[in-house]
C-alpha positions in Angstrom: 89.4 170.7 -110.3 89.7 166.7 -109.8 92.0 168.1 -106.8 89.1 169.9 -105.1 87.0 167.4 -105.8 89.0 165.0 -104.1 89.6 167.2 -101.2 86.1 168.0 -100.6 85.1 164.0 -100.7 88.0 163.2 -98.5 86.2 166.1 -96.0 82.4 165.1 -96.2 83.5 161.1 -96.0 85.7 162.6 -92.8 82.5 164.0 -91.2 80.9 160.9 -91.5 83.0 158.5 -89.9 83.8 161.2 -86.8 79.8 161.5 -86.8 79.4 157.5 -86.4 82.8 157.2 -83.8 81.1 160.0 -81.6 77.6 158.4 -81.8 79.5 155.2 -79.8 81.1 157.7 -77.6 77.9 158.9 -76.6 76.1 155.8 -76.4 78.4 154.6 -74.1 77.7 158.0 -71.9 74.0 157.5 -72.3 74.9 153.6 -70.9 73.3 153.6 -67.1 75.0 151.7 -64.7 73.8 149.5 -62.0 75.6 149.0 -58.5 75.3 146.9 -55.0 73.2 148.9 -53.1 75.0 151.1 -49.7 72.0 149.4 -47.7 70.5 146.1 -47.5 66.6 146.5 -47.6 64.5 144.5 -46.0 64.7 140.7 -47.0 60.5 140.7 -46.3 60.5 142.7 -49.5 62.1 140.1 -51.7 60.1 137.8 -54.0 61.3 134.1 -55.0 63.8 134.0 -58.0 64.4 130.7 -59.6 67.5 131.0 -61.6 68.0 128.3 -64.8 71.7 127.5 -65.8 71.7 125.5 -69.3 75.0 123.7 -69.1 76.7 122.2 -71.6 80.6 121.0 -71.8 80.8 123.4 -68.7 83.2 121.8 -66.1 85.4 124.2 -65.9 83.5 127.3 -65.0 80.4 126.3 -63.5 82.1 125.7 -60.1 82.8 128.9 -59.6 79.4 130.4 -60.7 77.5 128.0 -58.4 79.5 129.0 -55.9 78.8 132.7 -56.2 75.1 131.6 -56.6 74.9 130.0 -53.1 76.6 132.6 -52.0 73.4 135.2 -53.0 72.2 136.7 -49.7 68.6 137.3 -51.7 66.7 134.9 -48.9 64.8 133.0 -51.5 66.4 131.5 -54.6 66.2 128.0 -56.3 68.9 126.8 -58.6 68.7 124.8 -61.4 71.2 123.5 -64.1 69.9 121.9 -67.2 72.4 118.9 -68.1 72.5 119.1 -72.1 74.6 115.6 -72.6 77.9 117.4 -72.0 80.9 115.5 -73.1 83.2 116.9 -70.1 82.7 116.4 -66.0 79.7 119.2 -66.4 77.2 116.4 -65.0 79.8 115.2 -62.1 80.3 119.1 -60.8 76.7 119.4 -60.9 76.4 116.2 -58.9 78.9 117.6 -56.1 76.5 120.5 -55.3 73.3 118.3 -54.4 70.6 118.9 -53.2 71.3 122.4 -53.1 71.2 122.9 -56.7 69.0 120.8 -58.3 69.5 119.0 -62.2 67.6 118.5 -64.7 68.5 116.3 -67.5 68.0 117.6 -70.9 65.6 115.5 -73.0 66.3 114.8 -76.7 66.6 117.9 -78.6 63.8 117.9 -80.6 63.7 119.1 -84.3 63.6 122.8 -85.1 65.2 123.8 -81.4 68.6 125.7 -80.6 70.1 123.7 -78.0 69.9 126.3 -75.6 66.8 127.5 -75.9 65.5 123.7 -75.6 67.7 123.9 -72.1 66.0 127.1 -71.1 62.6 126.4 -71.8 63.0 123.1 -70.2 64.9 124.5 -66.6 61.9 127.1 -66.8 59.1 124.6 -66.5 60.6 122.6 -64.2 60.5 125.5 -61.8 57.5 127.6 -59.8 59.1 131.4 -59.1 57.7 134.5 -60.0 60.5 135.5 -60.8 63.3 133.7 -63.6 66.8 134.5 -64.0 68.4 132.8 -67.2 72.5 132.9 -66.5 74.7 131.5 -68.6 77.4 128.7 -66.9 80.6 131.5 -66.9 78.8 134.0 -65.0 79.9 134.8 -61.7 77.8 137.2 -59.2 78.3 139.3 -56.5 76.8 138.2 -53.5 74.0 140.8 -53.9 73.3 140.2 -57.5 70.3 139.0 -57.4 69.0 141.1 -54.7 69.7 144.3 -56.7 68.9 143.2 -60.2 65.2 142.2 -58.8 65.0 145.6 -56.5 65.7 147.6 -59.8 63.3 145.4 -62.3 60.5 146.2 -59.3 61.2 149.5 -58.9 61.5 150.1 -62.9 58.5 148.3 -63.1 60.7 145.9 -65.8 59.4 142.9 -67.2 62.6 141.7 -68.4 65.7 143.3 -67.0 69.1 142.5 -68.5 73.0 143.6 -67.5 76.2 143.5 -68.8 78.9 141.6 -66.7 82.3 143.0 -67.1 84.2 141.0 -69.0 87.3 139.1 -68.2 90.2 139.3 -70.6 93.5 137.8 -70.6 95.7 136.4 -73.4 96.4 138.8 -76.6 93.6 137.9 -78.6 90.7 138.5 -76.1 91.9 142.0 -75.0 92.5 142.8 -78.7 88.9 142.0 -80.0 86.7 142.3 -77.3 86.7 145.9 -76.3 86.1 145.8 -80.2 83.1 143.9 -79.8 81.5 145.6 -76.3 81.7 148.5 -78.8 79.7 146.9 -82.2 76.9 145.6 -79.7 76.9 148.7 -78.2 76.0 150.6 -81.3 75.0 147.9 -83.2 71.8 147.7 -80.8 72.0 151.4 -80.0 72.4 149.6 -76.5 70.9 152.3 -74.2 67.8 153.2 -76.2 66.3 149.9 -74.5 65.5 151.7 -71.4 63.6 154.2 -73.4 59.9 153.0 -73.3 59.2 154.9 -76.6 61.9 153.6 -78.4 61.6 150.2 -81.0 64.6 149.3 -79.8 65.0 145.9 -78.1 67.8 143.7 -76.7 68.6 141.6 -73.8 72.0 140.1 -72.5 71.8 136.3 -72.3 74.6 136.1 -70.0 71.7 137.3 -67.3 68.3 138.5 -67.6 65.9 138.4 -65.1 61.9 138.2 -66.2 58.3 137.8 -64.8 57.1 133.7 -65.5 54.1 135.2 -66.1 54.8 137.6 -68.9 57.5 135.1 -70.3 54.9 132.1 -70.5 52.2 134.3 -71.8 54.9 135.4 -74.9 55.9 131.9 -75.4 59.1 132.0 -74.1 62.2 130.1 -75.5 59.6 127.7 -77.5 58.7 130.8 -79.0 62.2 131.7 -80.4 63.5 128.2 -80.6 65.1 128.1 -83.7 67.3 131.7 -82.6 70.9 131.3 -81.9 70.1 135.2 -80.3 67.4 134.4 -78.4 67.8 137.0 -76.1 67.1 139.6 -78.8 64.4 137.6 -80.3 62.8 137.5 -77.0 63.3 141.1 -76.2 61.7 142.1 -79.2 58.4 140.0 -78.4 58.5 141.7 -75.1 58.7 145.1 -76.5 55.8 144.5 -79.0 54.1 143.6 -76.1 54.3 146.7 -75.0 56.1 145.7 -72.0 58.9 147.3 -70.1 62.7 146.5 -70.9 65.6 147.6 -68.8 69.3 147.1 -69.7 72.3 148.2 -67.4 76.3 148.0 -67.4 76.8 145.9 -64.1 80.8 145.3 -63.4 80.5 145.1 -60.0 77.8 143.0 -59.8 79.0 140.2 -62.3 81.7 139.0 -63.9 82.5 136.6 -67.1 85.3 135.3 -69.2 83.3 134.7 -72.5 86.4 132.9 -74.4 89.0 130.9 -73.5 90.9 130.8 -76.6 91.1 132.1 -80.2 89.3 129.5 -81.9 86.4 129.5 -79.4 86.1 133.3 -79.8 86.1 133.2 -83.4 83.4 130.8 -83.2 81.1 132.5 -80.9 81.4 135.8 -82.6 80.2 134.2 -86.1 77.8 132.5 -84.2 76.4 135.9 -83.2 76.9 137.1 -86.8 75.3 134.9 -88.6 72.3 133.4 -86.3 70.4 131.1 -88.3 68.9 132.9 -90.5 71.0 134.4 -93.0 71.1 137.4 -95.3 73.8 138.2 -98.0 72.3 141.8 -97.7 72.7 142.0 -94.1 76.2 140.5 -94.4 77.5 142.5 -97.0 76.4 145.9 -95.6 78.0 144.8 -92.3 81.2 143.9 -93.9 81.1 147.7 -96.2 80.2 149.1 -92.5 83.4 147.3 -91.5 86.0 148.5 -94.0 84.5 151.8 -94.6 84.1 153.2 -91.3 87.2 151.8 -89.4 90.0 150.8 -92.0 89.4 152.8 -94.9 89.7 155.9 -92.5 93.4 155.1 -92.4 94.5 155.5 -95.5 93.4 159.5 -95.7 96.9 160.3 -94.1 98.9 158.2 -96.2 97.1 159.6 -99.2 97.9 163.1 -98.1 101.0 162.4 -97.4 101.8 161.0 -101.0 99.7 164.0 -103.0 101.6 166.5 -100.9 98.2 167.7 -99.8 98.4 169.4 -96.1 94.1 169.5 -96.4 93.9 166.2 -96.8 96.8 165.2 -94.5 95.3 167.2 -91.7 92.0 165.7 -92.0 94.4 162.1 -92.1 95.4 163.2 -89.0 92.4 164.1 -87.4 90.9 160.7 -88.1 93.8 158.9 -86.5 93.4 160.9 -83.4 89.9 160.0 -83.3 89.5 156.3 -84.2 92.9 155.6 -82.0 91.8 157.7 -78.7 88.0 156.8 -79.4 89.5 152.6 -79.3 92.0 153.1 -76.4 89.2 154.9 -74.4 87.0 151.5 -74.6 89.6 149.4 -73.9 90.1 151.1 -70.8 86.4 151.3 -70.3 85.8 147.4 -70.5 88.8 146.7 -68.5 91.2 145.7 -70.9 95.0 147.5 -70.9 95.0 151.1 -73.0 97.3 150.0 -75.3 95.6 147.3 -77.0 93.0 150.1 -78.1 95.8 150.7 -80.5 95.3 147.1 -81.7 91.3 147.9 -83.0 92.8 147.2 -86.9 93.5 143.9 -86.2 89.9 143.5 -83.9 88.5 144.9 -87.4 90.4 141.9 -89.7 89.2 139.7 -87.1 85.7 140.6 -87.2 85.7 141.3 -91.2 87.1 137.5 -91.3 83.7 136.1 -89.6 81.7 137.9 -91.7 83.1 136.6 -94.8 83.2 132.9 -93.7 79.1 133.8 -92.9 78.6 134.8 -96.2 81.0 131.9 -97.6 78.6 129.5 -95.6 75.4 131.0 -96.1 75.6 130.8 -99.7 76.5 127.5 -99.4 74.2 126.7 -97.3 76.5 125.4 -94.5 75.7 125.7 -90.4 75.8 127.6 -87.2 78.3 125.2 -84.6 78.0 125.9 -80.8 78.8 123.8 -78.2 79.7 120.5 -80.1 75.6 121.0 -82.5 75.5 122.7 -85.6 72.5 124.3 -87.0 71.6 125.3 -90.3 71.4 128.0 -91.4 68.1 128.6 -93.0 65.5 128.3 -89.6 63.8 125.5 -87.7 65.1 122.5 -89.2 67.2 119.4 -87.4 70.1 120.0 -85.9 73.1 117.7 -86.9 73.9 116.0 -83.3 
């Protein structure tokens, strides 16, 4: 009887986990893609775009996505870095593109603001548009870019309309764990469900979003979310209760970015994105159980069939490694990273289940959110250590 039992748990917890793994898969099918247009339209149809860059401790890949910038054939487009007291060259590679970028200086962070947000929201009124595009420093565009993204938030009748850039990956570590994250936004967020105008669900991509000054002053903008490490969600979501329009779209041909240069700074990115700064031990702790129970505990139903001599079991063992192995190699070809390392998704789990127990281990202690050389506690709008 406790055999049966067994077997028939083993089957139902089996279901369960294929269920979730084929929700991602078709997510990711439901994902629409955007792409350069074939044919230039007229450039009489095109609308100013100012676009704000908040740059801090970016010397090394700003360059390249100013260069891209200028390089925009859109016929009317302002540039504008916020400086945010970087402790590298940032200001001096800024300085080099004059006066065909313009810089801002970033004034004392005041108390209760993510230092990003203060960047944004400063860059924002220093500028006249219609039209804002928010990129972050590491994102480099096609040349028509901005041209498209603005033709398809028109033609959507968007608001706010986000992509993805494909992300560049080299070194172990990066092609190891981020085809593993692409995926937990992806489902996470139930990514494509943005585009839906029925649906609750909201997001945007901070690496570039493109939105209407009007309707982003009117909802506050960043002073309205300025204690959010994910403002982009948090602004999203007052967007959406607005009633207004979201659009979200895979872009890999239209930008590119390498988010982390190193283990360390991934590690720290990805618990920034975990925690936020407002914590929950609940939230935590069923992402953790989500973690181990959907993705590692999955591969122990072949061993355990193996060792009770139990072909049931051990066939639905084998099934589950089939899935979870070909669903993780099929992303990692997806996002551009080499099939193989799809193999590797155990170790993206450890990695991820690591950050979410040093979020809990802070948050109960009350510790902070670092980013960019700040640190900000945990617990909402208070002052950021400098």
């Amino acid at each position: 009887m406790a055999a049966v039992l067994l077997e028939a748990g083993v089957a139902v917890a089996t279901v369960l986990v294929l269920l979730f793994q084929g929700a991602a898969l078709w997510l990711a099918r439901q994902m629409p893609g955007l792409e350069p247009p074939a044919e230039e339209p007229p450039a009489t149809a095109a609308e100013p775009v100012s676009v704000v860059i908040a740059a801090r401790d970016e010397e090394s890949d700003l360059p390249a996505t100013l260069d891209a910038l200028l390089a925009q054939d859109h016929p009317s487009l302002e540039v504008v870095v916020v400086e945010g007291g970087s402790r590298d060259g940032t200001r001096r590679a800024v300085e080099s593109y004059l006066p065909r970028v313009r810089l801002v200086d970033e004034p004392p962070l005041p108390e209760g603001w993510v230092g990003k947000n203060w960047a944004c929201w400063t860059g924002a009124l220093a500028t006249t548009a219609p039209w804002l595009l928010f990129l972050d420093a590491d994102v480099r565009l096609a040349p028509s870019a901005v041209r498209t993204t603005l033709a398809w938030a028109r033609r959507e009748g968007a608001a706010l309309a986000s992509i993805a850039p494909r992300v560049e990956m080299q070194g172990f570590w990066e092609r190891t764990i981020l085809p593993f994250y692409v995926q937990m936004v992806l489902t996470y967020f139930r990514a494509p469900h943005v585009n839906r105008d029925s649906s609750r669900t909201a997001m945007a991509n901070g690496q570039y979003w493109l939105v209407r000054r009007s309707d982003y002053l009117r909802l506050g903008g960043h002073e309205a979310v300025r204690e959010k490490v994910l403002e982009d969600v948090a602004i999203a979501r007052r967007f959406r209760s607005a009633g207004l329009r979201l659009r979200l779209a895979w872009a890999p041909e239209l930008a590119v970015t390498r988010m982390y240069r190193d283990r360390h700074e991934m590690f720290e990115g990805l618990l920034k994105n975990i925690h936020d700064t407002e914590f929950s031990a609940v939230r935590q702790a069923a992402l953790l159980v989500g973690l181990v129970g959907l993705f590692w505990l999955p591969l122990a139903v072949l061993p355990i069939g193996l060792l009770l001599s139990s072909p049931w079991i051990t066939a639905l063992g084998a099934v589950l490694y089939l899935a979870l192995f070909g669903k993780h190699v099929l992303f990692a070809r997806a996002v551009g990273a080499p099939a193989a390392y799809g193999l590797l998704f155990p170790v993206a789990v450890g990695f991820y289940v690591v950050a979410v127990v040093t979020s809990i281990a802070r948050g109960l202690a009350r510790g902070t959110v670092t980013w960019k050389g700040r640190a900000y506690p945990v617990a909402g709008a208070r002052a950021p250590k400098r």
